[in-house]
DRENPAPA-323686 format. One line per field, with one value per atom (N, C-alpha, C): residue number from 1; residue in three letters; atom name; x, y negated, z negated. Coordinates in steps of 0.05 Angstrom, whole numbers. Each point is the difference from the previous one (the first is absolute). Layout:
N
k <- c(NUM, ...)
r <- c(ala, ...)
a <- c(CA, ...)
px <- c(X, ...)
py <- c(Y, ...)
pz <- c(Z, ...)
***
This chain:
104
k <- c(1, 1, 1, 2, 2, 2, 3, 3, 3, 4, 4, 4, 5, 5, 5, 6, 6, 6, 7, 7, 7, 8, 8, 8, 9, 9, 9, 10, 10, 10, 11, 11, 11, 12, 12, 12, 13, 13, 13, 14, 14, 14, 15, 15, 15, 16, 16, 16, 17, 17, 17, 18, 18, 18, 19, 19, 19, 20, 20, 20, 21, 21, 21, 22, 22, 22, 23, 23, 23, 24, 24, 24, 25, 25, 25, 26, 26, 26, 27, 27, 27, 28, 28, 28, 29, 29, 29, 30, 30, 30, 31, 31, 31, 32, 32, 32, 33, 33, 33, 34, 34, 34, 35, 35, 35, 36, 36, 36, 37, 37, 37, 38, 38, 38, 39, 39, 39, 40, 40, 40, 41, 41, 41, 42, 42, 42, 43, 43, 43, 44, 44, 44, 45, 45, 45, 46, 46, 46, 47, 47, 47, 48, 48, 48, 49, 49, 49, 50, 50, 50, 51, 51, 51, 52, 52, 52, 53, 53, 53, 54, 54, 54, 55, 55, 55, 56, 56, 56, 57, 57, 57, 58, 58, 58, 59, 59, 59, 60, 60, 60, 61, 61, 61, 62, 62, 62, 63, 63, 63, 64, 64, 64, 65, 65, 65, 66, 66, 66, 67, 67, 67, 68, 68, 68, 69, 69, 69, 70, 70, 70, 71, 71, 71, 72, 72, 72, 73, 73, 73, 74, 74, 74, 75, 75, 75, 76, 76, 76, 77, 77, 77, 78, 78, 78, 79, 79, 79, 80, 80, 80, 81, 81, 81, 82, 82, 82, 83, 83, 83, 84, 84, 84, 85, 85, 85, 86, 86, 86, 87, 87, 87, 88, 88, 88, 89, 89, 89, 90, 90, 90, 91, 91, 91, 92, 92, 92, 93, 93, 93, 94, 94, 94, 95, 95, 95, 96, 96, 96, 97, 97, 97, 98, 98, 98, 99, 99, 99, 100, 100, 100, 101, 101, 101, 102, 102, 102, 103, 103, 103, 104, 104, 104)
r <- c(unk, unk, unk, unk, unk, unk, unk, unk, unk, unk, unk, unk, unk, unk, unk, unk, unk, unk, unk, unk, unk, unk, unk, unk, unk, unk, unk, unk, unk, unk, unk, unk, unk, unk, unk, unk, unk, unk, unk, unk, unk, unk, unk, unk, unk, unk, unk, unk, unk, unk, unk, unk, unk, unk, unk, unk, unk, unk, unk, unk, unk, unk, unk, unk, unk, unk, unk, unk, unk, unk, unk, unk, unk, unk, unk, unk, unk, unk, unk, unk, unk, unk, unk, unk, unk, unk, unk, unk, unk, unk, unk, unk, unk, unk, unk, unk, unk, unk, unk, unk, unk, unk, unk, unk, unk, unk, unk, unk, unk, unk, unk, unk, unk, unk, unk, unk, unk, unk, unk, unk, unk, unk, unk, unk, unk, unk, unk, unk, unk, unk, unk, unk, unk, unk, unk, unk, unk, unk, unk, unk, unk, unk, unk, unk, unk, unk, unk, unk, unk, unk, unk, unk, unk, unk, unk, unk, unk, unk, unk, unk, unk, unk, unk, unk, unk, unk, unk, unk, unk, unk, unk, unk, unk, unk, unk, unk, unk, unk, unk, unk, unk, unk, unk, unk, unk, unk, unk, unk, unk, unk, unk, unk, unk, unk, unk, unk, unk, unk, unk, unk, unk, unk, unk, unk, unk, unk, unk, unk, unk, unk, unk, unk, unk, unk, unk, unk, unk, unk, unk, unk, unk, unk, unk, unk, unk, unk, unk, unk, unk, unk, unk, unk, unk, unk, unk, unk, unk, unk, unk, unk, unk, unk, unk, unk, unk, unk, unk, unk, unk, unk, unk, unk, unk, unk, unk, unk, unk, unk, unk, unk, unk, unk, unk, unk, unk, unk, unk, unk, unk, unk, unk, unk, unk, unk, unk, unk, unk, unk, unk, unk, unk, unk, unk, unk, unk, unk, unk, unk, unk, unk, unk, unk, unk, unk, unk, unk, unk, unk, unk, unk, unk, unk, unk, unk, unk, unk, unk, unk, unk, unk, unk, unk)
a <- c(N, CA, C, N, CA, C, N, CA, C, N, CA, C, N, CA, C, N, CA, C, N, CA, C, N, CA, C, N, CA, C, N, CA, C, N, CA, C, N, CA, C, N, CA, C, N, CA, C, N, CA, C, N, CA, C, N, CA, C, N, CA, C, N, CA, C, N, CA, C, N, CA, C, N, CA, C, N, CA, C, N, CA, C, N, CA, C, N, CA, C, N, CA, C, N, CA, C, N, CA, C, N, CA, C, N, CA, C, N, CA, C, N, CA, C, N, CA, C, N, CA, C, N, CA, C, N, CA, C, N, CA, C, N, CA, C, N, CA, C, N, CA, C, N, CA, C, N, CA, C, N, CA, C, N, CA, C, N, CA, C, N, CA, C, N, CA, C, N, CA, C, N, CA, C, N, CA, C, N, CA, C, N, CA, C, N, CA, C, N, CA, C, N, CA, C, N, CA, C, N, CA, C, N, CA, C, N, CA, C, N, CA, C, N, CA, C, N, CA, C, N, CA, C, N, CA, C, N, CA, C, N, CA, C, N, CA, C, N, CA, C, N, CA, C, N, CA, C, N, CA, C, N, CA, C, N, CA, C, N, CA, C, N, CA, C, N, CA, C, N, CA, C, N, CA, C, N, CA, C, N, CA, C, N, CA, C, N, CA, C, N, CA, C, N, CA, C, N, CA, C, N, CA, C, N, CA, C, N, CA, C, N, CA, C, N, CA, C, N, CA, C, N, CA, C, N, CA, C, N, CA, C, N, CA, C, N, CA, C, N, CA, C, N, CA, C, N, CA, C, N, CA, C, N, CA, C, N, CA, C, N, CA, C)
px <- c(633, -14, 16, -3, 22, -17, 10, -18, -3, -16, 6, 26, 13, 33, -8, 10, 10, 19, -4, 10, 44, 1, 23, 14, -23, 5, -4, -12, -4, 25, 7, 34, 16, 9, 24, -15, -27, 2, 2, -8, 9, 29, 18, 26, 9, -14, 11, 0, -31, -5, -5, -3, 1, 25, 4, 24, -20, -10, -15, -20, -14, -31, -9, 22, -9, -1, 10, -5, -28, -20, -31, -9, -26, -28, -22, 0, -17, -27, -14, -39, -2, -13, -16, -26, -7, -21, -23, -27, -20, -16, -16, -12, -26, -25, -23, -17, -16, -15, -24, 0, -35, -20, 2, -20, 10, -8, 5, -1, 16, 1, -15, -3, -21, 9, 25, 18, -10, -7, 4, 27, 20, 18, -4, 10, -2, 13, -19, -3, 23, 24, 19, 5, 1, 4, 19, 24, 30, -2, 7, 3, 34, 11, 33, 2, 4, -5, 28, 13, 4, 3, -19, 1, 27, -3, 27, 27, -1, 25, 11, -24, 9, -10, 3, -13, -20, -23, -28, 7, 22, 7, -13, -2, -2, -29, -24, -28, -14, -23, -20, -16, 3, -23, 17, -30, 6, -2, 9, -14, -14, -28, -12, -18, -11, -14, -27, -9, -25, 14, -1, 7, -25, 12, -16, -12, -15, -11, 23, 9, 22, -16, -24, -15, 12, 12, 7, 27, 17, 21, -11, -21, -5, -17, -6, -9, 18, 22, 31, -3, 12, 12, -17, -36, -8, -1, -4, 16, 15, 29, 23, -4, -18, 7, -22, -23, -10, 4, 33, 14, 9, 17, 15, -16, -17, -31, -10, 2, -4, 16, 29, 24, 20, -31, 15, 28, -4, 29, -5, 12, -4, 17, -22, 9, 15, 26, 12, -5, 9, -19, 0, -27, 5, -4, 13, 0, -8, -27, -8, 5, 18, 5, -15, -14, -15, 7, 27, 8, 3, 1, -3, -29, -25, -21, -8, 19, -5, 7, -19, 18, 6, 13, 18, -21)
py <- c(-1887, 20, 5, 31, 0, 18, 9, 1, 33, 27, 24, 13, 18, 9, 28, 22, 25, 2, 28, 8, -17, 12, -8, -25, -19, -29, -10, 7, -11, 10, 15, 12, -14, -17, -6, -31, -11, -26, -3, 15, 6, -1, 17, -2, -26, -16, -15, -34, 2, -23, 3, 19, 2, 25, 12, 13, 35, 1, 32, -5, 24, 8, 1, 11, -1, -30, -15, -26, -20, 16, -6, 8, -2, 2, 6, 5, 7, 1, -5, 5, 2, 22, 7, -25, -12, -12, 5, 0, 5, -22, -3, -17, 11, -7, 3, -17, 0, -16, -4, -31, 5, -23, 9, -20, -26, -17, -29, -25, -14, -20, -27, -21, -20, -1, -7, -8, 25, 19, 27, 21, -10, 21, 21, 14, 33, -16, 10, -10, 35, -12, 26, -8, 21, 9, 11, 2, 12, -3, 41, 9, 4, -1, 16, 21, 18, 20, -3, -16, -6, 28, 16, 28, 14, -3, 24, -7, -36, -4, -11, 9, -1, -38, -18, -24, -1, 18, 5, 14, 12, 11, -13, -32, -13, -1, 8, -9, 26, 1, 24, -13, -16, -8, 5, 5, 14, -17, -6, -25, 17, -10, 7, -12, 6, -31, 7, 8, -6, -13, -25, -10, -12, -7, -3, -36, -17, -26, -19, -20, -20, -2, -6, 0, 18, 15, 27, -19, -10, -16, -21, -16, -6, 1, 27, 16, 10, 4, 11, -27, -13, -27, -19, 11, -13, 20, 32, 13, -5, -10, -8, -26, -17, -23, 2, 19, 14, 12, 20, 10, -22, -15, -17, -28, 1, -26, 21, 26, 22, -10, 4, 3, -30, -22, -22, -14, 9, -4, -17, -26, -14, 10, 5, 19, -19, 8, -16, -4, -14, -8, 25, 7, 30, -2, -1, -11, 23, 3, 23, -3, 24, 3, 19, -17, 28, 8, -5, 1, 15, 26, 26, 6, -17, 7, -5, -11, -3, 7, 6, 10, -7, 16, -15, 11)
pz <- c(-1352, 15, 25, 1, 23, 30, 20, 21, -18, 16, -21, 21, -13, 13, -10, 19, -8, -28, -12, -26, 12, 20, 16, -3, 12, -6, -23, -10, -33, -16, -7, 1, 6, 28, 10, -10, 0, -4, -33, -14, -31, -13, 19, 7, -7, 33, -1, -14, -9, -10, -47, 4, -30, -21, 18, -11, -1, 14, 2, -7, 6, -1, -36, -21, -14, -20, 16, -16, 22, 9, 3, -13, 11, -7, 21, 21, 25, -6, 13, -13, 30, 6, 25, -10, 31, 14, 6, -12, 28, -1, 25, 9, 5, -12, 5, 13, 17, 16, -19, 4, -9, 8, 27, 18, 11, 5, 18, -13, -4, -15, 26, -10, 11, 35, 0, 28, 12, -9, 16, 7, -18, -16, -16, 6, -25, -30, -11, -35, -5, -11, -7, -36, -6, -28, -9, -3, -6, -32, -10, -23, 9, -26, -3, -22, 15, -17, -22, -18, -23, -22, 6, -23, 11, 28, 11, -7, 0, -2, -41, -11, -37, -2, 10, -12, -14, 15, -25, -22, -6, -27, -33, 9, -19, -2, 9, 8, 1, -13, -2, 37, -3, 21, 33, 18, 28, 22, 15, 23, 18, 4, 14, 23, 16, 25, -23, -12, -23, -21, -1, -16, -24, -18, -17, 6, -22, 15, -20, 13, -19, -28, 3, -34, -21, 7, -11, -15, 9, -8, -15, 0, -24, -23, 4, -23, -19, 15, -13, -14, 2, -10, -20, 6, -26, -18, 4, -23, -17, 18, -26, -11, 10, -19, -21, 8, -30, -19, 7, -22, -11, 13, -9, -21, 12, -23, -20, -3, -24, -16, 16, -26, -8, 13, -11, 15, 19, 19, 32, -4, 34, 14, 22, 24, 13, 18, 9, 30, 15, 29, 9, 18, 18, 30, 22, 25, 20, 8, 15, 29, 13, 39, 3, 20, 19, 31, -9, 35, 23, -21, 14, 5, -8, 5, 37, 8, 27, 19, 22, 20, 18, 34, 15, 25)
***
């Protein structure tokens, strides 16, 4: 993560550290507030907008601060090991991250 730089600087530091702009990936930043965490810090929420820069290419799905509830992840996951106990097949280990469920 880098501090944010003008179209300018991102150019000359692209230049200089990866061989040009077109060998990134840039994702604009935002930061949403959402109230006070215990200490009495701003509870911040940072999306990357990911669509602008083609990484979500691979993914129907949108990030959004409405997120869905982690249960949701393992509802996915006892799905497949119900296909998989249909068609007679041991599922092989499945290791769930919820890491992005948190925020800063």
């Amino acid at each position: 993560m880098l501090a944010p730089m003008t179209p300018r600087q991102f150019t000359a530091w692209a230049d200089a550290q990866c061989g040009g702009v077109r060998r990134t990936r840039p994702a604009p930043r935002y930061v949403i507030e959402q109230g006070l965490k215990e200490d009495g810090s701003k509870r911040l929420r940072c999306i990357d907008d990911d669509r602008a820069s083609g990484v979500n290419d691979a993914t129907g799905e949108v990030e959004s601060v409405d997120l869905i509830s982690p249960v949701w992840v393992v509802m996915v996951v006892v799905a497949i090991a119900a296909r998989y106990m249909a068609a007679g097949i041991q599922m092989t280990r499945c290791i769930v991250a919820l890491d992005d469920y948190s925020t800063i």
